[in-house]
C-alpha positions in Angstrom: 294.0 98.4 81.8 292.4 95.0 82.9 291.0 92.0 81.1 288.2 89.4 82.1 288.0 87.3 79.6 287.9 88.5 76.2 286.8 92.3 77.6 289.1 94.9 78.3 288.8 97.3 81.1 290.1 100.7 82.5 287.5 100.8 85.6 285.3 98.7 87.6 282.7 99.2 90.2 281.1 96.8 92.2 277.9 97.8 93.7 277.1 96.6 97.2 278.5 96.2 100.2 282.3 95.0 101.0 281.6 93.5 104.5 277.7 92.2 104.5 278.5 90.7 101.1 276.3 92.0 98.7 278.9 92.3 96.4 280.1 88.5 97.6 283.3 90.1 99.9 285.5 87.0 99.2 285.1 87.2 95.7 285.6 90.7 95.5 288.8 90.9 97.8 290.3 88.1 95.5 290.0 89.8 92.3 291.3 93.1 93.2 294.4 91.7 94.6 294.7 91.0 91.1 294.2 94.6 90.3 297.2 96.9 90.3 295.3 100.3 89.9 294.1 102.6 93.2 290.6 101.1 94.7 288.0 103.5 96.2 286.0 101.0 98.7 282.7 102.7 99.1 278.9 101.9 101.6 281.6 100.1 103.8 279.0 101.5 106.5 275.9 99.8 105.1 273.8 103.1 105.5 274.9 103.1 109.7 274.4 99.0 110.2 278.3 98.4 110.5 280.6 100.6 112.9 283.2 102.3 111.2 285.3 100.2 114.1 285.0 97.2 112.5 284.3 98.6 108.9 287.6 100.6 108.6 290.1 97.6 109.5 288.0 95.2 107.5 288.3 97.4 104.6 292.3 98.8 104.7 293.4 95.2 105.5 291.2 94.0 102.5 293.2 95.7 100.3 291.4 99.0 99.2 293.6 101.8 99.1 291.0 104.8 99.4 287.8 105.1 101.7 284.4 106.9 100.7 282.5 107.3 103.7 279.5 108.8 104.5 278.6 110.2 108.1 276.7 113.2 110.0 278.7 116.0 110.7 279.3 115.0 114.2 281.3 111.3 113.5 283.7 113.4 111.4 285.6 114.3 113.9 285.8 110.6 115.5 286.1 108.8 112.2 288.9 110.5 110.9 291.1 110.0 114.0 289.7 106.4 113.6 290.7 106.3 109.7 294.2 107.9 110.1 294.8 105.4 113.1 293.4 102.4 111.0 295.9 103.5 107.9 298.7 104.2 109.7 298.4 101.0 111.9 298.4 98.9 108.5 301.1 101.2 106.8 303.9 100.6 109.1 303.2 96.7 110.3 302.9 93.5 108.6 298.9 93.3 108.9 296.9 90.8 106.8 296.3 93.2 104.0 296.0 91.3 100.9 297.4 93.5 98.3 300.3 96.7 98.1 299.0 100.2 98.5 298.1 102.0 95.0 297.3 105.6 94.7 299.0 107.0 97.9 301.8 109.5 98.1 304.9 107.8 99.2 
């Protein structure tokens, strides 16, 4: 559970988008390294505007502990090796990733 303010939360979504901040990236970033439950970062792509090259590393070192992605069934392939790459890279250095890793299997 969370709290803002007088209100008590169990979940929170943000619409919008992490990197071309529509949901205001700083602000977001700074509140859920606050949070200490799993965060699902999701439109990281902005519908195809952003490359999952500068998307995926923006959003792991941000602090988000889960990626929902959507892509064509040919970038599967290349963005999974990307994403596995991008997590592992920021699992086993010290990175500028702004909060601990929630949710995943130790």
């Amino acid at each position: 559970m969370g709290r803002i303010g007088g209100v008590e939360f169990s979940r929170l979504m943000l619409g919008g988008n992490l990197i071309s901040g529509w949901a205001h990236s700083r602000d977001l970033r700074y509140f859920m390294a606050k949070v200490q439950k799993p965060w699902i970062a999701f439109k990281i792509l902005a519908a195809g505007a952003i490359p999952p090259r500068t998307a995926f590393p923006y959003t792991v070192n941000g602090g988000a502990d889960f990626m929902l992605v959507g892509m064509f069934d040919w970038q599967i392939e290349e963005n999974s090796k990307l994403a596995k790459r991008v997590i592992e890279a920021t699992a086993c250095s010290t990175t500028s990733r702004t909060r601990p890793w929630y949710g995943v299997a130790t």
